[in-house]
N, C-alpha and C positions, 0 to 999 in steps of 0.2 A: 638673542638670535635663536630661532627653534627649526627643527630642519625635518619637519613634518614628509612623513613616507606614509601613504596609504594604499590599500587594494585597487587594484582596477578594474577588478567584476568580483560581483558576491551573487552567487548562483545557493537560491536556498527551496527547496523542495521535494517531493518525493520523486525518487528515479535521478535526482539530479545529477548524479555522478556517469549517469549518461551521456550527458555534454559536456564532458572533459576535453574530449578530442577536438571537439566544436571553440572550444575556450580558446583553447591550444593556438587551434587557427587563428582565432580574432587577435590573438595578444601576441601573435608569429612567432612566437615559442615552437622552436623546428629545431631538427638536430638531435642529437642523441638525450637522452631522459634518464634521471633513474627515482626509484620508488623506492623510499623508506618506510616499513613496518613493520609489525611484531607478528610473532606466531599465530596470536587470535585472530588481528585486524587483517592479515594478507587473507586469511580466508574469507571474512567478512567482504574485504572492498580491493586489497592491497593487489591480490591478484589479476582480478577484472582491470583495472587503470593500468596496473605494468601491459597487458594485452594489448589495450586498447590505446597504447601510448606504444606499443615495442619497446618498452624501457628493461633497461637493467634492472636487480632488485637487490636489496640489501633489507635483510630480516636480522632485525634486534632480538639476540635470544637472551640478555641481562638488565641488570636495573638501569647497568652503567653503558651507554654506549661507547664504542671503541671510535671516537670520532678521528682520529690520526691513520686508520684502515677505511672509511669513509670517503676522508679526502683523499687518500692517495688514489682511491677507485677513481673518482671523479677527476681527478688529475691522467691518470691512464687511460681510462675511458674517453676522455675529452667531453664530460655532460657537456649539455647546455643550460639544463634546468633541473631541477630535483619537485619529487610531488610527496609530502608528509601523507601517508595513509594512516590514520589510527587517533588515539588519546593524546593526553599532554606529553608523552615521552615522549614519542615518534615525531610530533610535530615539532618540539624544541629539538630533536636534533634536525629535524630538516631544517628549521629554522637559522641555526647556529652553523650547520655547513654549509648555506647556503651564503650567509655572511662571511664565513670565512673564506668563500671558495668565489665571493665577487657572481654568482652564478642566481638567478632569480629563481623562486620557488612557490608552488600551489600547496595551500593548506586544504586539506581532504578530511573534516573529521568523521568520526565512526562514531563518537558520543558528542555529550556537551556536558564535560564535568568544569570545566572552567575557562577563564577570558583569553589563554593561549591561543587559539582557534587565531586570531587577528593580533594579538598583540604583538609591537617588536621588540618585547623580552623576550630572555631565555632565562629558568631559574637551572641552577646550577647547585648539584648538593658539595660544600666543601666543609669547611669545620663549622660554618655559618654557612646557612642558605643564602645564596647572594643572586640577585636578579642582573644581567648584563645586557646592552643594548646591542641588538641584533640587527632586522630588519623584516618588514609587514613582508607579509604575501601577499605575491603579483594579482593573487585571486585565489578565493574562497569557495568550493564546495563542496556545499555542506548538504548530505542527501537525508532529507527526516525520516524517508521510510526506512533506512539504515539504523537512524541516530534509535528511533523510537524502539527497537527492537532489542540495545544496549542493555545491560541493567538498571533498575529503576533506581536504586540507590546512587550511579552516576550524576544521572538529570537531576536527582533531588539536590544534590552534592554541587553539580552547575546552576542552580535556583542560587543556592543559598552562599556560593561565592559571585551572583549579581547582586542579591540584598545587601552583602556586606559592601558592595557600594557606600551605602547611605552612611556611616559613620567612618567610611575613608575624605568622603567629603567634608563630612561636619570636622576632622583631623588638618585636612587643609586648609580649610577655614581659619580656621585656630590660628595655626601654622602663620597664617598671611596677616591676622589681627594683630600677633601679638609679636612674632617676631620680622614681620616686613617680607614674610620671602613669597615670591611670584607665585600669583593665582589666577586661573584662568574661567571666567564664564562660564565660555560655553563648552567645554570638555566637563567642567562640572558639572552643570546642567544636563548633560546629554547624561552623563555617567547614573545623576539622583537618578533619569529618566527609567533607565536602566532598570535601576534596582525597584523603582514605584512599579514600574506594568508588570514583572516579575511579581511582588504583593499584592497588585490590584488582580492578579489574573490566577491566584494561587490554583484554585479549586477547577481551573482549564487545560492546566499544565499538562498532565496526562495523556489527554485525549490531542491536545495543540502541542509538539512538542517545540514549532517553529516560535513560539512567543521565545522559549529560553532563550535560542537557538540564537534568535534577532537581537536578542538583552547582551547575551555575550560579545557579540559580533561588536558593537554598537559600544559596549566599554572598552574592548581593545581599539577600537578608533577613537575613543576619548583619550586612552594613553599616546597614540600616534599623534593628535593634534595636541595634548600637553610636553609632548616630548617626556614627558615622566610618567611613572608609575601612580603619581599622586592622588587623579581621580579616584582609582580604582583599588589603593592598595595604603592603609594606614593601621593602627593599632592592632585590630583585628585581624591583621597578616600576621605584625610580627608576633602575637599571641599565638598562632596557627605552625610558626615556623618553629618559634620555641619549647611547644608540643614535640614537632618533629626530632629536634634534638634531644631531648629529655626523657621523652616515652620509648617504650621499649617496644610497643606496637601502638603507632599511629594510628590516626584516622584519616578518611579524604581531607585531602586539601581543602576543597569548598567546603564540608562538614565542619571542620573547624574554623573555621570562617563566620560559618554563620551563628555557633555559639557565641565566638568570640562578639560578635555585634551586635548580637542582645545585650552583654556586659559593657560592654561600649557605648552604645545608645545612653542607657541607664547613666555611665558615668558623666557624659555628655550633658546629663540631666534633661535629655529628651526623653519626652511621655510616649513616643512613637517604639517604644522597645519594646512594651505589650505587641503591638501590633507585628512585628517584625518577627517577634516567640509565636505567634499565633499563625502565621502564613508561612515560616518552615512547619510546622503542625500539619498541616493543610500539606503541604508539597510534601511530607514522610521523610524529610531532613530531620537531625538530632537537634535536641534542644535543651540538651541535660548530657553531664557527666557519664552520667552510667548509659545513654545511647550512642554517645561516642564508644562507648568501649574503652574508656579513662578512668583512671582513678582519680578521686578526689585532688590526692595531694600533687597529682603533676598539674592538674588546673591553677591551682594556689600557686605555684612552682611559677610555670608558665606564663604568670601575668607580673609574677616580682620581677623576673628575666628580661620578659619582654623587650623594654624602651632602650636595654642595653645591646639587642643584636643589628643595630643599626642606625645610623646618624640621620635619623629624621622625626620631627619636632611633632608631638602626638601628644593628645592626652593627658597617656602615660606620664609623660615627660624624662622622671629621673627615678620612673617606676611606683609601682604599689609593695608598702610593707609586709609583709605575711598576713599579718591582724586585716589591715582593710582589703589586699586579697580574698580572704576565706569571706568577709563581709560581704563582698560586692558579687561572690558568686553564688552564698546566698541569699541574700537579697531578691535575684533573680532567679532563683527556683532551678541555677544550673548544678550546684550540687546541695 
């Protein structure tokens, strides 16, 4: 049994955060509002929607948001609905008080660094980064002449956690051959989708920022109709997370992602791993160690780690030794 939640409007364009209030109406979303954002994104978008909504406003000024001061606002205030303005933070806490609070919620991004924008996770930093199920947004808008204006290293950073698609699927695949566990079609399909027009459209991405924009959108609905993370998130995650814990200065999420799935592809013994090193190239995503900003040995580190920060069936499996670690990121010219 899968209990499939998706958006009810996806408003994708320039200006589009001008028909918020318009949304508002259609979806009868009335009643008191409030806006979650950060310091940067209230200026960019946060403040314009609190206006144009009369909402209250709560500005995230740490890594960690205070979600227990959130809710009670929302509790006192009597919301009715909450609107995420910003990046992946702001929007997983809208997302997460909105679940908690039983109260529906618009996702409003400011960039496109990765599939949060739509999905109904939340990642959650604990001693392990752990992803929890939440719940989609009632609707999506996403304004490009906004997003486009972001930092470049963002977008490139949101390319290259849709490509890492393609060896989350080849991971499921696996997953479903060899040990029986449920695989789904057409989430996967839609998910490959994803991550191909992202590599087929590298060298437009710039000038088009709506191709990511659509990519992202489009794998967070492939996690809603799988009910899991599956499509969207396999070895090359937990590669990216175990980064996170390890390193003492990370890298974007998507950026690590999308090394991770060149190394992955390759293990996979798919020849499509050239192609995939060649179209982050193309979009100014990293593609080596030293453009992470990594050291060598947290790489190496990072992929023995891997298969153990989570019970699910990759690859990896029961992980890589040191010896074929340092191999396989050799190999592929990541360090």
């Amino acid at each position: 049994m899968k209990n499939i939640e998706l958006p009810r409007r996806v408003v994708v364009g320039d200006n589009a955060v001008n028909y918020i209030s318009r949304v508002c109406r259609e979806l009868d979303l009335a009643g008191n509002s409030l806006v979650i954002s950060d310091e940067i994104t209230y200026k960019v978008a946060g403040k314009k929607v609190a206006e144009s909504l009369g909402s209250e406003l709560v500005i995230i000024e740490t890594k960690v948001p205070d979600f227990k001061e959130i809710l009670r606002c929302i509790k006192n205030k009597k919301i009715n609905f909450i609107s995420g303005v910003g990046g992946g933070k702001v929007i997983d806490t809208a997302k997460y008080t909105s679940y908690k609070s039983k109260i529906p919620f618009l996702s409003i991004p400011t960039s496109a660094a990765h599939d949060g924008i739509t999905s109904p996770l939340v990642s959650l930093k604990k001693d392990k980064p752990i992803s929890i199920k939440a719940r989609s947004p009632v609707a999506i808008i996403a304004d490009t002449n906004i997003i486009k204006k972001a930092p470049h290293r963002l977008l490139a950073a949101g390319c290259a956690d849709a490509i890492s698609n393609y060896t989350a699927v080849l991971d499921w695949k696996l997953a479903h051959k060899e040990k029986g566990e449920y695989y789904g079609d057409y989430a996967s399909s839609l998910s490959m989708l994803s991550a191909q027009i992202v590599m087929d459209n590298a060298k437009k991405i710039s000038d088009d920022v709506s191709i990511v924009v659509e990519a992202l959108i489009s794998s967070g609905v492939a996690i809603g109709i799988a009910d899991s993370s599956r499509p969207c998130s396999g070895s090359e995650h937990l590669f990216s997370h175990a980064l996170d814990i390890i390193c003492p200065k990370p890298a974007l999420h998507g950026e690590q992602c999308g090394v991770g799935t060149i190394m992955i592809a390759y293990l996979h013994g798919d020849e499509n791993w050239k192609k995939i090193k060649e179209a982050l190239k193309i979009i100014g995503a990293p593609v080596t160690a030293e453009e992470l900003g990594i050291e060598n040995e947290y790489i190496i580190k990072a992929l023995t780690i891997a298969a153990s920060l989570r019970d699910r069936y990759t690859i990896l499996r029961d992980g890589l030794s040191e010896k074929e670690a340092e191999g396989l990121a050799e190999a592929t010219g990541v360090i």
